[in-house]
C-alpha positions as CSV (number, residue, x, y, z in Angstrom):
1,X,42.3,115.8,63.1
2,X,40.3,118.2,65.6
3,X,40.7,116.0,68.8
4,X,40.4,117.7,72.2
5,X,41.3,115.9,75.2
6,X,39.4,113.9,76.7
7,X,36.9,115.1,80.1
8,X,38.1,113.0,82.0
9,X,41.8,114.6,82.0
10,X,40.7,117.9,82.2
11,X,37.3,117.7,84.0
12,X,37.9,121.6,85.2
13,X,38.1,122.6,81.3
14,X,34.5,123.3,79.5
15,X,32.9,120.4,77.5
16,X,34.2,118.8,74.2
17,X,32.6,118.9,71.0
18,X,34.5,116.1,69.3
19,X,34.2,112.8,70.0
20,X,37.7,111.3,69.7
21,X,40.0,112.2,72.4
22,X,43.4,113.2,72.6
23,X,45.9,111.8,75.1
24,X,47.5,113.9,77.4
25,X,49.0,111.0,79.4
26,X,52.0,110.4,77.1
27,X,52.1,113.7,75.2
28,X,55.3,114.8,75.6
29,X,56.7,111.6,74.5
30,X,53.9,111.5,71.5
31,X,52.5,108.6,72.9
32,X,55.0,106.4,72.1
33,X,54.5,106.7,68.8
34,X,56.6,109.2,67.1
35,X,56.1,108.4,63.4
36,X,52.2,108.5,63.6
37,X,52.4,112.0,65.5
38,X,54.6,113.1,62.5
39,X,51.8,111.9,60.0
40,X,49.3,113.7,62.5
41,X,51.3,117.0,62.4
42,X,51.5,117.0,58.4
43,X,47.6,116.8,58.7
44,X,47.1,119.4,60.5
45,X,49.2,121.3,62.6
46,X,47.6,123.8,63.9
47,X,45.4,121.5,65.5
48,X,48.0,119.5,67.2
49,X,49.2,122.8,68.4
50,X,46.2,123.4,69.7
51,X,46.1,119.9,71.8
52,X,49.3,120.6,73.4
53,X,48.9,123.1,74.6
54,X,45.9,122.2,76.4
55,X,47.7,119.4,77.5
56,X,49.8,121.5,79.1
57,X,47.3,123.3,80.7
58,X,45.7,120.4,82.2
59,X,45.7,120.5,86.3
60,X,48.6,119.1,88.4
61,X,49.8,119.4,91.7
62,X,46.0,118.9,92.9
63,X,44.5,120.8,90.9
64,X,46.7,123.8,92.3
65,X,48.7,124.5,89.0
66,X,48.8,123.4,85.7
67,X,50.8,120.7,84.1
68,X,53.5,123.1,82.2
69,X,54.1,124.9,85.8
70,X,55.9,121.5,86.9
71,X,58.4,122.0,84.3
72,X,61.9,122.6,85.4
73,X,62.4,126.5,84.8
74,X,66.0,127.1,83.6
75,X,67.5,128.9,86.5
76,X,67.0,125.8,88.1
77,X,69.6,124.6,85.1
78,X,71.7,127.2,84.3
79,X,73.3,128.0,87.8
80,X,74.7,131.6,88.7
81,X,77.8,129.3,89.4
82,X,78.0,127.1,87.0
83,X,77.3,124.2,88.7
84,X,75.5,121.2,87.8
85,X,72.0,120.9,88.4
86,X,70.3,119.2,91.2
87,X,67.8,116.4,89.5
88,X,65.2,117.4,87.0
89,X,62.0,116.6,90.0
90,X,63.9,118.1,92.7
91,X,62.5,121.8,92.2
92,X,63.9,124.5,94.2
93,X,62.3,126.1,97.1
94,X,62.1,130.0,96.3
95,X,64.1,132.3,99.0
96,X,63.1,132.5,102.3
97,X,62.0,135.8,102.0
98,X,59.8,135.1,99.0
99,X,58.3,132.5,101.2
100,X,57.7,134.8,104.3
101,X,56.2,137.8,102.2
102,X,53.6,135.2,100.5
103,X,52.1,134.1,103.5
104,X,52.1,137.5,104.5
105,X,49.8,137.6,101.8
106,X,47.6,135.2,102.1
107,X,49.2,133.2,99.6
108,X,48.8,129.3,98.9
109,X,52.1,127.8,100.1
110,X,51.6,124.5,98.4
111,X,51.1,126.4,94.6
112,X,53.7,126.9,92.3
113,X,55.7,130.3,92.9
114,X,57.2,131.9,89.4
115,X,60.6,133.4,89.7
116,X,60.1,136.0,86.9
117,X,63.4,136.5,86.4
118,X,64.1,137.8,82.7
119,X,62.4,141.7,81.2
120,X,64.9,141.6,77.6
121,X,63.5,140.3,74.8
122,X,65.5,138.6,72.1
123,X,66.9,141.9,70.8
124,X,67.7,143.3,74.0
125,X,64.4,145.3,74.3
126,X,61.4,145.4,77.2
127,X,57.9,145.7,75.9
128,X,55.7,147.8,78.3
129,X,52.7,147.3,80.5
130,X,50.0,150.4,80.0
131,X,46.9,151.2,79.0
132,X,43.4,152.6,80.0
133,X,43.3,150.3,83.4
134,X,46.3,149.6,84.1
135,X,47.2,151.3,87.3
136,X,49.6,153.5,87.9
137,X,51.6,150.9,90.2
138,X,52.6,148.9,87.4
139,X,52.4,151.2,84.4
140,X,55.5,151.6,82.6
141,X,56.6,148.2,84.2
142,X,58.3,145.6,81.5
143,X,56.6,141.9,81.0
144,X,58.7,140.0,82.7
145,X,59.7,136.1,81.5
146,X,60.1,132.6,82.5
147,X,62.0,129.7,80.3
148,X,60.8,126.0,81.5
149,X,62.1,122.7,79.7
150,X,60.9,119.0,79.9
151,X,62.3,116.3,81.6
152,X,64.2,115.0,77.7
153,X,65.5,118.3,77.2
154,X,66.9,118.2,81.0
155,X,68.3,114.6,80.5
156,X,70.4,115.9,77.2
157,X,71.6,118.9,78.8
158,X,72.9,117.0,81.7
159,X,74.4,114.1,79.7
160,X,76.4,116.5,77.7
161,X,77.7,118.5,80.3
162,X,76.4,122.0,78.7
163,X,74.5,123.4,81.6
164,X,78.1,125.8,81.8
165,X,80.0,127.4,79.3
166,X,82.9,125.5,80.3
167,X,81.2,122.3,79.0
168,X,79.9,124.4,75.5
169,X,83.1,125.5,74.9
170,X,84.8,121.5,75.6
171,X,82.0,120.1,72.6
172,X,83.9,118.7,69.9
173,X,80.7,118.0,67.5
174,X,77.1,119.4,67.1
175,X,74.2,118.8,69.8
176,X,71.2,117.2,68.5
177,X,68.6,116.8,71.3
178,X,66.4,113.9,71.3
179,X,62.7,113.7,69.9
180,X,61.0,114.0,73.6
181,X,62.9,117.6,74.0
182,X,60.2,120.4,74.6
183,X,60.6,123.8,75.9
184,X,58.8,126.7,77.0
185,X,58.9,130.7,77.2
186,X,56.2,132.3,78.9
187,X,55.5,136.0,79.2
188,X,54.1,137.7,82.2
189,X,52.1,141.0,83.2
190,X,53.1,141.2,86.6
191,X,49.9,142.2,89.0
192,X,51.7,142.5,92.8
193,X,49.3,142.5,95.1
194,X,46.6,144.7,93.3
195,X,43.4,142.8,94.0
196,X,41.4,145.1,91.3
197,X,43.4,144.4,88.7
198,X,44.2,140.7,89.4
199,X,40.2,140.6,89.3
200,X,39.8,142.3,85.8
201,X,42.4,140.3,84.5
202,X,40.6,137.0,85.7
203,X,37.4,138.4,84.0
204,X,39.7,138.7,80.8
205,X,40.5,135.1,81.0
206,X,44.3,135.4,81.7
207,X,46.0,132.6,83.9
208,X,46.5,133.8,87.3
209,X,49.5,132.5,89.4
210,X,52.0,133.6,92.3
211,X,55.3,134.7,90.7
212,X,58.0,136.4,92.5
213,X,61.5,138.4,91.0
214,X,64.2,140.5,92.5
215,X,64.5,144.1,91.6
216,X,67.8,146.2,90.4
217,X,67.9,147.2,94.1
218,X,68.3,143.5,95.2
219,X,64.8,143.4,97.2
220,X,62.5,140.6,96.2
221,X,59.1,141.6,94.7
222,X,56.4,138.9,95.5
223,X,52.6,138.8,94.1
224,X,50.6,137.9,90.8
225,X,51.1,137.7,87.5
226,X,49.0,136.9,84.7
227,X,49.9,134.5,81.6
228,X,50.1,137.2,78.5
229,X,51.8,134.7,76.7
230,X,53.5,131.0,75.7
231,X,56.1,129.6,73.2
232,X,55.9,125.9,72.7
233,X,58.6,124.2,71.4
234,X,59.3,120.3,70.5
235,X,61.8,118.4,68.6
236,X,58.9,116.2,66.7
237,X,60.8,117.0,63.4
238,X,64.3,117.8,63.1
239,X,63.7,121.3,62.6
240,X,61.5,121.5,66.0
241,X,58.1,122.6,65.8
242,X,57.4,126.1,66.8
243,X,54.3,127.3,68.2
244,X,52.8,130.1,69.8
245,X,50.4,131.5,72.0
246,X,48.7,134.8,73.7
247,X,45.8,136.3,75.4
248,X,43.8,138.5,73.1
249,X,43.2,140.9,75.1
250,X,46.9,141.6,75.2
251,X,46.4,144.6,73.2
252,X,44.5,146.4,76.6
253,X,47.4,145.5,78.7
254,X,51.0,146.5,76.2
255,X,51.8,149.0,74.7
256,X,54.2,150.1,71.8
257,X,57.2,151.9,72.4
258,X,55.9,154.7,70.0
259,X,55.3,158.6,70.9
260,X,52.3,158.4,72.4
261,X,52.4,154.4,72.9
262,X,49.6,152.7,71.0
263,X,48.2,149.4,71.9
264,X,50.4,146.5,71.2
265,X,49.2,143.7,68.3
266,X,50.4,140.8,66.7
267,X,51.4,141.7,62.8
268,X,52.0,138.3,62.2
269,X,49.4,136.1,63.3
270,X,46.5,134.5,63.9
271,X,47.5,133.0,60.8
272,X,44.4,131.6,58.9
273,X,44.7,128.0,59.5
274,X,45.7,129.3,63.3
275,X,41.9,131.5,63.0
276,X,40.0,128.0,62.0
277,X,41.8,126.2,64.9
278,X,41.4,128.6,67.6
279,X,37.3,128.7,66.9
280,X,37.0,125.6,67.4
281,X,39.1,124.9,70.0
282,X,38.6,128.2,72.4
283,X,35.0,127.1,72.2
284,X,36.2,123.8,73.7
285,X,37.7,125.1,76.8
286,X,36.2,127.7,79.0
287,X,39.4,128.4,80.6
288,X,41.4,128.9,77.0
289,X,38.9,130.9,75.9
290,X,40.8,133.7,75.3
291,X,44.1,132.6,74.7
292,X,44.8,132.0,70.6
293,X,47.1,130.0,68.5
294,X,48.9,133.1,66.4
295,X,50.8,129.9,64.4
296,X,52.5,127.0,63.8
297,X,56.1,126.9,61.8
298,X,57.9,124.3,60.6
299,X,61.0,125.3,59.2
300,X,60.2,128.4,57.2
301,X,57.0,128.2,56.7
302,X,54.9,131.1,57.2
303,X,58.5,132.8,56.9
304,X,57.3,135.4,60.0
305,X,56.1,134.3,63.0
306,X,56.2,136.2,66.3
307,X,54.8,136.7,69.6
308,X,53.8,140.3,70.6
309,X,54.6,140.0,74.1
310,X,58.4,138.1,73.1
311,X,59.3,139.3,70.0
312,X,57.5,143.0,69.7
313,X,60.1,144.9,68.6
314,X,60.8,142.9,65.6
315,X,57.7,141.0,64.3
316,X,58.5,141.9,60.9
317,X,61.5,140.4,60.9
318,X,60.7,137.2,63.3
319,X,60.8,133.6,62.1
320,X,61.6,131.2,64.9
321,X,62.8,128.6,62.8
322,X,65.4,130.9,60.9
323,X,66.8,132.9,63.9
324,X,67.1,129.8,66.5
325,X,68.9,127.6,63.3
326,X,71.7,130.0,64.5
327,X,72.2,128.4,67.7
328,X,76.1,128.0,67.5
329,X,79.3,128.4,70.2
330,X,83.1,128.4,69.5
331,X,85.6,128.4,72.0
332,X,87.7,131.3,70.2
333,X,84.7,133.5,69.4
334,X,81.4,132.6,72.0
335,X,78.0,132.7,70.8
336,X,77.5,133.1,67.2
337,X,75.5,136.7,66.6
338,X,72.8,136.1,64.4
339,X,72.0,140.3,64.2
340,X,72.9,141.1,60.8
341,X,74.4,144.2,59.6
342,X,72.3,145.5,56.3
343,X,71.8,149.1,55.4
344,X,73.3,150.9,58.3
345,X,71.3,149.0,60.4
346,X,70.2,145.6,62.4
347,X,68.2,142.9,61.0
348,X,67.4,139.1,61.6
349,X,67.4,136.5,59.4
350,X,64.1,134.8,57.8
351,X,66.1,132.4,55.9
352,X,69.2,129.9,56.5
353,X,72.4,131.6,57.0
354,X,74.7,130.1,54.7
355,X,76.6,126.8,56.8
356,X,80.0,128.5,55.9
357,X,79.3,130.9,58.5
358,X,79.8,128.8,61.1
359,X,82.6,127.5,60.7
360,X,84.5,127.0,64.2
361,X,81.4,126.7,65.5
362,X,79.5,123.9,67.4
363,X,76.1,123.9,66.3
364,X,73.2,123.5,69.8
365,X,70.6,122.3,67.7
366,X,68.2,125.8,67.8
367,X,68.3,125.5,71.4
368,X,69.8,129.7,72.0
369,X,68.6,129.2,76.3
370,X,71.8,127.3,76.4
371,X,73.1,131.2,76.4
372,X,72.0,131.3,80.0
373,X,74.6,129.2,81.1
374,X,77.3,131.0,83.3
375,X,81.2,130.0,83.5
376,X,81.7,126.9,86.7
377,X,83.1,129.0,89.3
């Protein structure tokens, strides 16, 4: 397969080597053309990985952001009250204060500004910033998250009413999002207003963009952050296709929560046919250079595949396709809990949980970020 999009899309990215392009126009909808993406995936998924996400990264606004920044993040869906959500392209202005310290700063106005509004990972953990340059400011800090959805997986969520919990607990049958439903986690080191360190991380080839997030004490925090990390999920198949990306340099920037913390790495990943991909295709791309497919799962194969920067704590025990199959709610008992008891301890599944286990449930079709959604008040 090993098409890269075409120059004329993303004239900012580095030359192509291959002569047949890949669309970006129509990507998230597969060009119209399901089936034949299907086929295309079976060839070679890895590479198809590989084009969407620099589809995604292809410039909007301008040339300001990139195309996956005009997503619509989920706090924009799931509201603090419950309430339904304003339409998918009307995108919410960040508070007033936000907007006040920023051009305090310097900042561009017109640009995208993050709300980096999550630290836990899936099992309730942070993963750490630190290491030899990272300064004392924000050493010790968590990476911080975002969770942004398409336009399809918007649409389904609205129609069905589950943006609350009050609508999740009124479903009288299974979910089952539509084929153009993507989604997106991305993971953050946050920079502030550190102009050294935005500059090293630059060098590194991290994305730089203007993020913002309130603190425990209630006062916002406004600066830069730089792209560690993205999950890129679609329903191409019934199963969804999961995906995932990270800087390489990651391992300068993280550490482990061990005593003293060592540098944090990927156990599970680049996968080999994710290694082939990414040589081919970071040489492609100038501004990907240093970002790397760690794999591509459908269903449960590889059976482990995790992100350092999302899933650190528990890459030995992360399969995408396994733990989101567990997406379930029932009105007598709430979200199903896919941590299993085993040996005194916690573990996550790497294969199906048996379908009896959910019974008086309502299955969300893998999608777990409908857990954000808060009670209509």
């Amino acid at each position: 397969m090993r098409r890269a999009i075409s120059i004329t899309i993303l004239s900012t990215l580095a030359g192509l080597a291959q002569a047949e392009a890949f669309d970006c126009n129509t990507f998230l909808d597969f060009g119209g053309d399901v089936d034949k993406t299907r086929a295309e995936l079976q060839q070679s998924p890895e590479d198809l990985s590989w084009n969407w996400f620099a589809c995604l990264n292809q410039p909007a606004n301008k040339g300001l952001d990139r195309f996956w920044e005009t997503l619509k993040p989920s706090d924009q869906v799931y509201l603090s009250n419950g309430a339904a959500p304003g339409a998918y392209n009307d995108n919410a202005q960040p508070p007033q204060e936000v907007l006040d310290a920023a051009r305090a700063q310097g900042m561009n106005l017109d640009r995208a500004f993050h709300n980096l509004n999550a630290v836990q990972q899936v099992d309730g953990l942070t993963l750490e910033m630190g290491g030899k340059t990272v300064p004392p400011e924000v050493s010790g800090q968590p990476v911080r998250f975002q969770l942004l959805m398409s336009e399809g997986t918007f649409d389904y969520i609205v129609e069905q009413k589950v943006y609350n919990v009050n609508g999740q607990a009124a479903l009288t049958q299974n979910l089952s999002f539509p084929d153009n439903a993507w989604e997106l986690k991305a993971g953050w080191l946050w920079i502030g207003t550190d102009a050294a360190f935005k500059a090293e991380l630059e060098k590194a080839k991290y994305y730089i963009a203007q993020a913002w997030y309130q603190d425990d004490k209630g006062d916002y925090q406004v600066g830069y952050a730089a792209l560690s990390a993205l999950h890129v999920i679609n329903k191409l198949v019934p199963g969804w296709v999961w995906t995932t990306f990270e800087n390489r340099n990651n391992h300068n920037y993280t550490v482990t929560k061990a005593f003293p913390p060592t540098p944090m790495t990927n156990s599970t990943g680049p996968t080999p046919a994710a290694q082939s991909a990414n040589s081919e295709f970071q040489g492609a791309y100038d501004d990907l250079s240093q970002y790397e497919l760690i794999g591509t799962q459908l269903q449960t194969t590889p059976t482990l595949l995790a992100n350092s920067q999302l899933e650190s704590a528990f890459q030995s025990q992360s399969s995408c396709f396994a733990c989101h199959d567990t997406a379930a709610y029932s009105k007598d008992k709430g979200y199903f809990n896919f941590a299993l008891k085993q040996q005194g301890g916690i573990v996550y599944p790497t294969s199906l949980v048996p379908a009896s286990d959910f019974d008086g449930y309502n299955r969300l079709d893998f999608v777990w970020s409908l857990k954000r959604a808060q009670w209509q008040r």
